[in-house]
Each structure stands twice: as structure tokens, then as C-alpha cells.
C-alpha positions as CSV (number, residue, x, y, z in Angstrom):
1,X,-54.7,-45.1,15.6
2,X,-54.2,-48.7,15.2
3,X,-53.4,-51.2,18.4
4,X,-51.9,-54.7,18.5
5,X,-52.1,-56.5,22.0
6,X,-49.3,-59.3,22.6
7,X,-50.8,-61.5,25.5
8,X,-46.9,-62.6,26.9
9,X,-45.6,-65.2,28.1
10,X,-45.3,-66.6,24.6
11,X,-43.1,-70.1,23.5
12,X,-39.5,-69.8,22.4
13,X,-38.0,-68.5,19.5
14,X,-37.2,-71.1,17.1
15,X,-36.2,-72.1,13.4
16,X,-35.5,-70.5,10.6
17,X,-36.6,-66.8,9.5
18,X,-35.5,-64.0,6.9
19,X,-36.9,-61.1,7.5
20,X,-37.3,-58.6,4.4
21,X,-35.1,-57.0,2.0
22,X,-32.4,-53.9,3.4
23,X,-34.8,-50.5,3.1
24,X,-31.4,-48.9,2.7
25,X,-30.1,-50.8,0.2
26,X,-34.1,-51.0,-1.6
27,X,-33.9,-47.2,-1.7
28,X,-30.3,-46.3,-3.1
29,X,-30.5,-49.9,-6.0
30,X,-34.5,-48.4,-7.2
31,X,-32.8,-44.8,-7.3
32,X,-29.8,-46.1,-9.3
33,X,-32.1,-48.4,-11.7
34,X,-33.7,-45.3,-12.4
35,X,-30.5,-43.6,-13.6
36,X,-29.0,-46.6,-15.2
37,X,-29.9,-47.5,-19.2
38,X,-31.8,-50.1,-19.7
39,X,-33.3,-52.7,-17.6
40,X,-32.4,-53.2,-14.0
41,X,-34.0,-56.5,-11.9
42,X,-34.5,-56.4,-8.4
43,X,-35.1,-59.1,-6.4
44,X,-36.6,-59.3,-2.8
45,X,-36.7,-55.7,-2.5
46,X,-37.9,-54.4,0.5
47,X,-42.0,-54.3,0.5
48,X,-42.4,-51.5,3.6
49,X,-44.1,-48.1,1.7
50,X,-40.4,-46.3,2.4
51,X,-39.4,-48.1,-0.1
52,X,-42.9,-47.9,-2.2
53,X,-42.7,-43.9,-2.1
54,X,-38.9,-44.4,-3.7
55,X,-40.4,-46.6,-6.5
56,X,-43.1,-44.0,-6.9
57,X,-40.8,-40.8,-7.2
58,X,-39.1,-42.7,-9.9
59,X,-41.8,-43.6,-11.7
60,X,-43.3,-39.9,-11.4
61,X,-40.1,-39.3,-13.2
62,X,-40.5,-41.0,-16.1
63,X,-38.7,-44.5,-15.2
64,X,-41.0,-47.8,-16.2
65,X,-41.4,-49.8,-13.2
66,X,-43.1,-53.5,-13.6
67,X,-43.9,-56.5,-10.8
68,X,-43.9,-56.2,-7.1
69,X,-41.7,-55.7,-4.0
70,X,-41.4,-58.8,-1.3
71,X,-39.9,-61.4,-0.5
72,X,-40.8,-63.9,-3.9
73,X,-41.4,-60.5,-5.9
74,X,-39.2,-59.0,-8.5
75,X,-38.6,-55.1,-9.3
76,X,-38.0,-54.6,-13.3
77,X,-37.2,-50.7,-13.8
78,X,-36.4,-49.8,-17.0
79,X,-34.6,-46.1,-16.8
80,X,-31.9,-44.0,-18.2
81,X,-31.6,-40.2,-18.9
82,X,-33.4,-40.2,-22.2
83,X,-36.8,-42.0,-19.9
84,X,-36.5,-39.4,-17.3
85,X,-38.4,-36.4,-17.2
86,X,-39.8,-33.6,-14.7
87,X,-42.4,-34.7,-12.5
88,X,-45.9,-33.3,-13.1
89,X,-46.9,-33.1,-9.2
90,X,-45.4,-33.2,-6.0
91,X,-43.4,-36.0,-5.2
92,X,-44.7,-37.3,-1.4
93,X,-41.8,-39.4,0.3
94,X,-44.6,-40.5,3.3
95,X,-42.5,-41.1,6.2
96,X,-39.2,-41.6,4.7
97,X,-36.4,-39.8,5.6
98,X,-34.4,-41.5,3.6
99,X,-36.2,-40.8,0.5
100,X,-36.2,-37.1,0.5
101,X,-32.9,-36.9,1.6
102,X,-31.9,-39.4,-1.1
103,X,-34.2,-37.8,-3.8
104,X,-32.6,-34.4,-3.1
105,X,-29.6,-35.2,-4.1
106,X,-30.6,-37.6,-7.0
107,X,-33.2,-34.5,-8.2
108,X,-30.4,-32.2,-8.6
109,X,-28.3,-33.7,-10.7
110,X,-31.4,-32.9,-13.4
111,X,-32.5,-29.5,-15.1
112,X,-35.8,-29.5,-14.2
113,X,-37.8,-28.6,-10.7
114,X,-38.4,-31.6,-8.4
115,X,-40.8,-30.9,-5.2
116,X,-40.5,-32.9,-2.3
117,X,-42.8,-33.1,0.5
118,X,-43.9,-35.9,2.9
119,X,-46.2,-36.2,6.7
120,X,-46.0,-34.7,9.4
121,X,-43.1,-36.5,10.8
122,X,-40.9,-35.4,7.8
123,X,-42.1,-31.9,8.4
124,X,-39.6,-31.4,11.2
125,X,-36.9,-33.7,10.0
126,X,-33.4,-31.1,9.3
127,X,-32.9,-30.8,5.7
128,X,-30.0,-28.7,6.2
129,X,-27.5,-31.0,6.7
130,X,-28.3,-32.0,2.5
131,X,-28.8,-28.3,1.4
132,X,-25.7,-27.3,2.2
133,X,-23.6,-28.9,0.3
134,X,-25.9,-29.5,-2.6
135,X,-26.3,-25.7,-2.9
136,X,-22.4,-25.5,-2.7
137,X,-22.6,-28.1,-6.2
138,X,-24.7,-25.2,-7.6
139,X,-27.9,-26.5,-6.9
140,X,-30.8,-24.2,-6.3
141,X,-32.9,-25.9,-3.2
142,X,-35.4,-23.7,-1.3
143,X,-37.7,-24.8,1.8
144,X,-39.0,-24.0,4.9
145,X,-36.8,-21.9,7.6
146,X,-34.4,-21.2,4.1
147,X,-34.5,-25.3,3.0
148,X,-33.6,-26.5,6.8
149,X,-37.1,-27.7,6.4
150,X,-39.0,-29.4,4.0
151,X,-40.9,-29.8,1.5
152,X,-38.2,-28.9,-0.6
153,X,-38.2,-27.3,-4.3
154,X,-35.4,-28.8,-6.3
155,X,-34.0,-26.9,-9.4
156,X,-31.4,-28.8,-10.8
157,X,-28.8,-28.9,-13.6
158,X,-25.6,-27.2,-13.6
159,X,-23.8,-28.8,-10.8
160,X,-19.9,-28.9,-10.1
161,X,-18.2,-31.0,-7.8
162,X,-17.3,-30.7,-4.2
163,X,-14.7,-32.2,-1.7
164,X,-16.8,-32.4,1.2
165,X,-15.9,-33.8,4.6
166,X,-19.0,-35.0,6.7
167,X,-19.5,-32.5,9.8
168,X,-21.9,-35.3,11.3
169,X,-21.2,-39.0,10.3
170,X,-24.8,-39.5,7.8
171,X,-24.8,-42.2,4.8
172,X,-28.1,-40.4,4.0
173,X,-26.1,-37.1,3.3
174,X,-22.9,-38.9,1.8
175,X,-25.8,-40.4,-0.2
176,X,-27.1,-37.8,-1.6
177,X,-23.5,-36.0,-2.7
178,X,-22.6,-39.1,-4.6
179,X,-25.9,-38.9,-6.5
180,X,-25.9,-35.7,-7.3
181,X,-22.0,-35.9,-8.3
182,X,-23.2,-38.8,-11.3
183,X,-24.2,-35.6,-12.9
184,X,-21.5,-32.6,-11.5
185,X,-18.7,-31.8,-13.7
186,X,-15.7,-32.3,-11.9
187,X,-14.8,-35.5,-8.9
188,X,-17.5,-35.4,-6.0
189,X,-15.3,-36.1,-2.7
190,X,-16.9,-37.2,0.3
191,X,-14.9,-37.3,3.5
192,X,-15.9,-38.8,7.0
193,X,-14.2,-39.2,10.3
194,X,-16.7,-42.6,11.2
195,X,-17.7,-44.9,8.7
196,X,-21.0,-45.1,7.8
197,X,-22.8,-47.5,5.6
198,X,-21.2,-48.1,2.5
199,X,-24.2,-48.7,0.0
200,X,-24.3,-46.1,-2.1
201,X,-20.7,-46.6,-2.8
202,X,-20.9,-50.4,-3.0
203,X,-24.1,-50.1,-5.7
204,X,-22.7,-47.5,-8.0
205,X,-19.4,-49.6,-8.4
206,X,-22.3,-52.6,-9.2
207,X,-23.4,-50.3,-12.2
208,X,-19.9,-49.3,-13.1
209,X,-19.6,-45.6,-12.0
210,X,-16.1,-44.0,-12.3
211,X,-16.0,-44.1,-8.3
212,X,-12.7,-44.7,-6.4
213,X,-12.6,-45.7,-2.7
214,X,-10.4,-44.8,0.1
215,X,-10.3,-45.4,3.5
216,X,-12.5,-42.4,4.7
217,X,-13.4,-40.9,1.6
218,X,-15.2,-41.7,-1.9
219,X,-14.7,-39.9,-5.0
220,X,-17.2,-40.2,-7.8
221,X,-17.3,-38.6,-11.4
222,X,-19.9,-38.2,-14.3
223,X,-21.4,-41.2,-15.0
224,X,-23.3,-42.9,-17.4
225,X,-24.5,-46.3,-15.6
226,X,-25.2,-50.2,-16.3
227,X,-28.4,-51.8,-15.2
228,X,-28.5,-53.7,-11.9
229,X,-29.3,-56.9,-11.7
230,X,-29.5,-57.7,-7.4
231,X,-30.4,-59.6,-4.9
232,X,-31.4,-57.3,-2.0
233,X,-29.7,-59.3,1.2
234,X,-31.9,-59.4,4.5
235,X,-32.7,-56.4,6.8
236,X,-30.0,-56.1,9.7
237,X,-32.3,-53.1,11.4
238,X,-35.2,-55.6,10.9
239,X,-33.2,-58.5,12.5
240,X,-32.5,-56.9,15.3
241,X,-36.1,-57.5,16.6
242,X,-35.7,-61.1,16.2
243,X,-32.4,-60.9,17.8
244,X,-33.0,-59.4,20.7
245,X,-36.2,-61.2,20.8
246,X,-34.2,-64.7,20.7
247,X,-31.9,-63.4,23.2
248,X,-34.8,-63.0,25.9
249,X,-37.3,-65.2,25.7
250,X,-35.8,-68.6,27.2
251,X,-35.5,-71.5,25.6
252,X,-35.0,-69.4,21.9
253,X,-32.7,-70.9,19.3
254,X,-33.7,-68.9,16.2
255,X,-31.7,-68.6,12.8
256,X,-31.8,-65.7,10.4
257,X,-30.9,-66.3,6.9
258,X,-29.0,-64.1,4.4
259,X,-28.5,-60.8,7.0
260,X,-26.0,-58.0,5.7
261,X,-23.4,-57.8,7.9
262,X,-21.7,-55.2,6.0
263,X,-19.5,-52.0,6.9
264,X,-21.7,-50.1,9.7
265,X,-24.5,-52.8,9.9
266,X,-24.0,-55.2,12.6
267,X,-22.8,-52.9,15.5
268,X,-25.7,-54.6,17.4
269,X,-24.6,-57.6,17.6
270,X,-21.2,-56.3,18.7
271,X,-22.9,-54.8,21.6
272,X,-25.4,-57.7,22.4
273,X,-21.9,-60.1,22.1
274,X,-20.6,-57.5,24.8
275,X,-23.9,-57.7,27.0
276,X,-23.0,-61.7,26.7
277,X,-25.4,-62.6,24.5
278,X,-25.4,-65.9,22.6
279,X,-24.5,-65.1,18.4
280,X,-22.8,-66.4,16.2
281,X,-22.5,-66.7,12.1
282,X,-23.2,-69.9,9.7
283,X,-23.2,-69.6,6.4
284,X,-20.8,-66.4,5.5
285,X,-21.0,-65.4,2.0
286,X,-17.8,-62.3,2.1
287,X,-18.4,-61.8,-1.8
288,X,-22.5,-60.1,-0.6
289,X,-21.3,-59.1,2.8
290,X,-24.5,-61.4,4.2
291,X,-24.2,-64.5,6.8
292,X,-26.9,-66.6,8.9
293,X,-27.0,-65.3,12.5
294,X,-27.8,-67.6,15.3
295,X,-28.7,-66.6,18.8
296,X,-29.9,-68.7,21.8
297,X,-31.7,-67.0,25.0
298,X,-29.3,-66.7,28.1
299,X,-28.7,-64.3,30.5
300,X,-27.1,-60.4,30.0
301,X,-25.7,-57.7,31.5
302,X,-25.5,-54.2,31.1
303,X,-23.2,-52.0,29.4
304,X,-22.5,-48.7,28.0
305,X,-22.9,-47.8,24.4
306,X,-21.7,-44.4,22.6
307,X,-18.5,-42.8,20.5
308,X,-17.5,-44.0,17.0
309,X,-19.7,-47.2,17.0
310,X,-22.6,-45.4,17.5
311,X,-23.6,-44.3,14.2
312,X,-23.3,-47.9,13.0
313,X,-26.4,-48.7,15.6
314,X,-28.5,-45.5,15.8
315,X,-31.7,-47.5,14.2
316,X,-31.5,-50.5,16.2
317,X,-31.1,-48.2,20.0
318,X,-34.8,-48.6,20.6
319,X,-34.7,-52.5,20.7
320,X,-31.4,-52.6,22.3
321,X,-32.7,-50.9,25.0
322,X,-35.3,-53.4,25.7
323,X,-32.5,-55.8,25.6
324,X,-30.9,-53.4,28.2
325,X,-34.1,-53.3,30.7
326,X,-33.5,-57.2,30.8
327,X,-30.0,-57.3,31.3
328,X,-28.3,-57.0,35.2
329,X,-27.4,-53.7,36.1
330,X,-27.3,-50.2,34.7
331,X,-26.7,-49.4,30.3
332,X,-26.3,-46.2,29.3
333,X,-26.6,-44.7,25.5
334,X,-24.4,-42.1,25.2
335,X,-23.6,-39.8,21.4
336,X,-26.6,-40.7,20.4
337,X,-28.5,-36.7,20.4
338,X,-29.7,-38.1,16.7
339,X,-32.3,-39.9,18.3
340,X,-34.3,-36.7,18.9
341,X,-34.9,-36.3,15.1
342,X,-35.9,-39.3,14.1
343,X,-39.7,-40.3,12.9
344,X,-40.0,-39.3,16.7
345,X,-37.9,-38.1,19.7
346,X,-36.9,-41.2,20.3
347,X,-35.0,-40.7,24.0
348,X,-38.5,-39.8,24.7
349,X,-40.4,-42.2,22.8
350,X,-38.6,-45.4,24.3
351,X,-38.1,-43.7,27.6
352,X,-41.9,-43.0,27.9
353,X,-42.7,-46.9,26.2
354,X,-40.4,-48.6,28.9
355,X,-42.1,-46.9,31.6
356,X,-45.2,-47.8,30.6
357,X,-44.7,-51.3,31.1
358,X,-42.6,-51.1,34.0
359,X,-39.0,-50.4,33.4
360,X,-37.0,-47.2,35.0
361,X,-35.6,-45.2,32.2
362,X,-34.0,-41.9,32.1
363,X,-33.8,-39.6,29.0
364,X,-30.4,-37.4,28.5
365,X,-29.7,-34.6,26.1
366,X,-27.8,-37.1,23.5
367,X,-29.1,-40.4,24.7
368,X,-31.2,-42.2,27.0
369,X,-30.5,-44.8,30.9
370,X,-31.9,-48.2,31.4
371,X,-32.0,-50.0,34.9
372,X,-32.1,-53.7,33.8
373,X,-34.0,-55.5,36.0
374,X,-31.6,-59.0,35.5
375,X,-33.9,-61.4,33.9
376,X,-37.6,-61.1,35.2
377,X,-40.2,-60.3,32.5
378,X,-41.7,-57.1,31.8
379,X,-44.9,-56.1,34.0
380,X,-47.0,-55.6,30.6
381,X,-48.9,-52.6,29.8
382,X,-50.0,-50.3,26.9
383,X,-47.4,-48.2,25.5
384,X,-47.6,-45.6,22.8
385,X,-45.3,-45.5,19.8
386,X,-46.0,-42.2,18.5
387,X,-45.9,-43.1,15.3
388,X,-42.7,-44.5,15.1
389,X,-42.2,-48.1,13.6
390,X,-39.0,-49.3,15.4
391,X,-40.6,-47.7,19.0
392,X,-43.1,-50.1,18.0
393,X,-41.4,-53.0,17.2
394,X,-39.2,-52.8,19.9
395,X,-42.2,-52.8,22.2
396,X,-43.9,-56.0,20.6
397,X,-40.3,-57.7,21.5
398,X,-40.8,-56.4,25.1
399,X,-44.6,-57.9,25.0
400,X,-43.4,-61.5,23.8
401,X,-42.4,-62.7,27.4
402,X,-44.1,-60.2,29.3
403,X,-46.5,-60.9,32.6
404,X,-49.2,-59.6,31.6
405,X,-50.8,-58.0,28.0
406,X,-48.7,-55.3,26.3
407,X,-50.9,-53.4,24.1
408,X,-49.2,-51.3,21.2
409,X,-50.8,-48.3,19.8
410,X,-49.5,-46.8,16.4
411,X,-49.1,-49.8,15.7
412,X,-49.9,-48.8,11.5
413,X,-46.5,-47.4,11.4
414,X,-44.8,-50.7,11.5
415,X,-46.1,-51.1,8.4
416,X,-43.2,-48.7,6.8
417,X,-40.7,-50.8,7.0
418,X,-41.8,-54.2,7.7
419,X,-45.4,-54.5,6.8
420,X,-45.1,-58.4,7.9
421,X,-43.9,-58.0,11.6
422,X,-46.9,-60.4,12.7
423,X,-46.8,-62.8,10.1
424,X,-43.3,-63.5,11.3
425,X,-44.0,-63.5,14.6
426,X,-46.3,-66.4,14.5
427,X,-43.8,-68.2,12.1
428,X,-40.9,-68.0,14.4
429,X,-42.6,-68.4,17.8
430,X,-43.7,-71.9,19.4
């Protein structure tokens, strides 16, 4: 197990900084690239290994994939029906949840058998909420605890379409019913009572899929798709860190450049605005969702976050709560009982990590309490992230103006999403 030690009581945030390429939008553009015919370009995809097991499934598959992920790199995936193929091995998503959720449905849509698998971590994560309603399309999935469980054994082929209303509010599991619809006979209807992210149905409109959207639903039919040629816009989940960051270490003024700000993205901010925070946007581009997000340090205060708008901010709780053991008074993270199946439990992972260096926290069934301590900085200490890379994040951002030394351990799992966290670090900072 790897450890990074910040020392605290580090300068100011300040300049200009764009942190890496949207892993959600990375994953769903390399899966559709795969499917479309001919060649697809993608720029300033997302260089964490989620994203690298996503371009490895497809190319398991059959798809040609040339260059390199990153920020000055370039994705060329050369795809279509005709390319693809059934994989000789087991496909191994890593740590992605995303990717075998995504790959599930994308696998089924194809007459051949797909195996997914992945670590430990995805070893517990619920399949069944995918299953269901692939097997309702006429797919034939099997698993552990009957598919609730991976890995998972695909057979595809065959497949109908379904009008299917979200029973919890996912863009992984609307995901994966639009995939697998490219290939049903028959409209694919997906219905939700929140909005979630709208990638998947933002991207296959980019590569000209018979879709129609609604407000609450997206239908999609058989499809035979363009290339892509994109620009992958900037992490909001990765932003976060630096926002929050900016927000508490005095004297920050820090920019970041080219941030989706899209449906279901940016409910941080909302709640950071609420806690009094310092933000606002330069630079709005509507056309790619994406605008420059400015924060100064200043003082905040607590408040209570749960209901619609959290599924909009379920990946960005960990570091908000650090933001919360800052603020004055008492926040509270309510709705939020995904959490517990995340790369870790999370209520207890960030309860446990904000202990650790001083902070009174209190986990509940479906979310977690923070007693801000109004400004003061953190005592220090060594927390562990249990192998989760936002825990671990979020704790380096609690480090930055600590008192004394906050050492990280797990720190490898940072290297999932955003594999350069410390470069950036010493960019931005003082």
C-alpha cells in the first residue's frame, strides 16, 4: 500500500489549471467509437486506467485503437460491426464500475459471449440493477448470487426493446439500456423521476442515432452510427478537489479551464454557492456545456444536502465533506445510502478519514454528519483511504492547510481516475 504525506500549511491556490478529461464522458465516446464505422478521434480523453480498461475491452473486441490518452494525446479507434468480434479472454474492468456496467449493456447488443470481471472492489458492487432490465431485452446474463454479482457472462444477440422507468436515478443503468437498444428491435425507452447525466444521450445524437429526447425520458432505436470526432471537456468530479481546495486555503484565487457544467454535473458548486463560497463562471461555451470556474478562499457555513439534487453530486460527497468540516456549524448528507456501494463504503470511509485527523463525523444509514469547526485548519494525521481514489483525494485537500502532516495511505488508487493529482498540485499551489 502506497502513502503520500502533505506537510500543510501550504501557499494559496492560484492560476490557471485544467484538470483531465470527463471519465464519464471518456468511457461512453471509446464505447460508441467502438460501435461507430470508421474512424473516431478523441481528444484529451481521460488518462486514469477506468478509462484504459474501457479502451482495452474494445480492443479485446476487435476495435483498432492507435495513440494515447491525456491531456496533449489523441484516441484514434477505428470500429464498426464488421471489426467487432467475440473476445478471446476475460474482459477485466479493474476498478471501474462504470465499465462493467457500461460493457454489459454494450456486450449484449452482440451474439457472442462477453465475460466481465474486475478486483475486489467490483466483486461486491450490485449488478442487479443492469441485469434486470437487460434480461427483460432478451439478454442472457448470469453471475454471482443469480447476476446480482459479478463477474458477469454476457450472451448476447436477440434483443427487443423495453420502456423502462429508472427505480433508482443511475446514468450508469440508463447507460447501459441505450447501448444495448443500438442493437434491440423495437424503441428502447428510458424513464426517470431525477435527471441524471445526460451523456450517453448527448454522444449518440453526436454520432447520429435515431434517439429522441424528452423531458424525463430517452428513446433510442437500431442504429447504425457516424464516427466521433471530440474534444473530451474537463473533469467536473476532478474539479471539485481544486474547488474545494481554493475555497479553503486563504488567500486562493484559482481558475479552471474548460469544466462541463452540464445536466447533473455541477450540483457542487450549487451547494458550495449555498455554504457561501466564492464561484463564479468566465468563459461559457453553452454549444459544449463547459465554462471556466473561478473560486477565491473565504469563509463558509454549513448546510444540509439530500433529495433530488443529490444524485447530481454523489461522486463529489467525499470532498464536500471536507469542505463541510471547515465550514461554521453543523452539514448533514442526507439520500445519499449509494455511498455504501461505492469503490468503498464511503459513509464509513470519510467518516473514519475525518476522524483521523481531527474532525467529529457521524455516519447514518443513507449518508453521513460533519461538525465544521468554522475556519481553523485540520489537526493533521494519517488517514486510510481504503482503496478508494476520491476518499483519497478528498483527504490530500484536507492535508493542504493542515497543522501538522497528513499522511495518505492507498494512495495508488488515485491513480484510477486522475493519475496526475500531484503534478497538479505543485502547479497550482504557491
Amino acid at each position: 500500500m502506497t502513502e503520500l504525506a502533505f506537510p500543510g500549511g501550504m501557499g494559496p491556490l492560484t492560476g490557471r489549471l485544467r484538470v483531465p478529461g470527463d471519465k464519464s464522458i471518456s468511457h461512453r465516446a471509446v464505447l460508441l467509437a467502438a460501435r461507430a464505422e470508421g474512424r473516431s478521434e478523441l481528444r484529451r480523453l481521460s488518462s486514469g486506467l477506468d478509462v484504459a480498461r474501457t479502451i482495452g475491452a474494445i480492443a479485446a473486441c476487435g476495435a483498432r485503437v492507435e495513440g494515447s490518452a491525456g491531456e496533449e494525446g489523441t484516441i484514434t479507434v477505428i470500429g464498426g460491426r464488421s471489426m467487432l468480434r467475440e473476445p478471446a479472454a476475460v474482459i477485466d474492468v479493474g476498478n471501474s464500475g462504470t465499465a462493467i456496467r457500461l460493457l454489459t449493456g454494450w456486450s449484449a447488443t452482440f451474439p457472442w459471449l462477453t465475460v466481465l470481471q474486475g478486483d475486489a472492489s467490483i466483486a461486491e458492487r450490485p449488478m442487479g440493477r443492469v441485469v434486470e432490465p437487460l434480461r427483460a431485452m432478451g439478454a442472457r446474463i448470469d453471475g454471482r448470487d443469480d447476476g446480482r454479482l459479478p463477474p458477469l457472462i454476457v450472451r448476447g444477440g436477440g434483443l427487443v426493446g423495453i420502456d423502462y422507468r429508472l427505480p433508482v436515478a443511475s446514468a450508469q443503468v440508463k447507460a447501459a439500456v441505450l447501448l444495448a437498444g443500438l442493437g434491440s428491435d423495437g424503441d428502447t425507452t428510458v424513464r426517470e423521476d431525477v435527471p441524471t447525466r445526460a451523456h450517453t444521450e448527448e454522444l449518440l445524437a453526436a454520432c447520429g442515432a435515431d434517439i429522441e429526447v424528452g423531458t424525463g425520458w430517452v428513446t433510442v432505436r437500431r442504429s447504425e452510427l457516424s464516427p466521433l470526432f471530440l474534444e473530451i471537456p474537463a473533469d467536473p468530479s476532478q474539479a471539485a478537489f481544486w474547488v474545494v481546495a481554493a475555497c479553503l486555503v486563504p488567500g486562493s484565487d484559482l481558475v479552471l479551464e474548460d469544466t462541463y457544467v452540464g445536466q447533473a454535473r455541477a450540483g457542487f458548486l450549487d451547494v458550495l454557492r449555498r455554504m457561501g463560497a466564492d464561484i463564479s463562471f468566465e468563459q461559457v461555451d453553452e454549444s459544449r456545456q463547459t465554462a471556466d470556474i473561478r473560486v477565491r478562499s473565504g469563509p463558509l457555513h454549513s448546510t444540509t444536502v439530500g433529495g433530488r439534487e443529490v444524485p447530481g453530486l454523489i461522486d463529489e460527497i467525499p470532498v464536500l465533506a471536507v469542505a463541510a468540516a471547515r465550514a461554521a456549524g453543523v452539514t448533514t448528507f442526507a439520500d445519499a445510502a449509494e455511498l455504501r456501494v461505492k469503490e468503498s463504503d464511503r459513509v464509513s470511509s470519510v467518516v473514519s478519514a475525518l476522524r483521523a485527523i481531527g474532525v467529529t463525523a457521524e455516519p447514518r444509514p443513507d449518508g453521513l454528519v460533519v461538525h465544521g469547526n468554522g475556519g481553523p485548519p485540520f489537526a493533521g494525521g494519517k488517514v486510510d483511504a481504503r482503496g478508494d481514489h476520491r476518499v483519497a483525494m478528498a483527504m490530500a485537500i484536507a492535508g493542504l492547510d493542515a497543522a501538522g502532516p497528513t499522511v495518505v495511505a492507498g494512495w495508488e488508487s488515485v491513480a484510477t481516475s486522475y493519475p496526475g493529482f500531484e503534478e497538479d498540485l505543485h502547479r497550482c499551489v504557491s
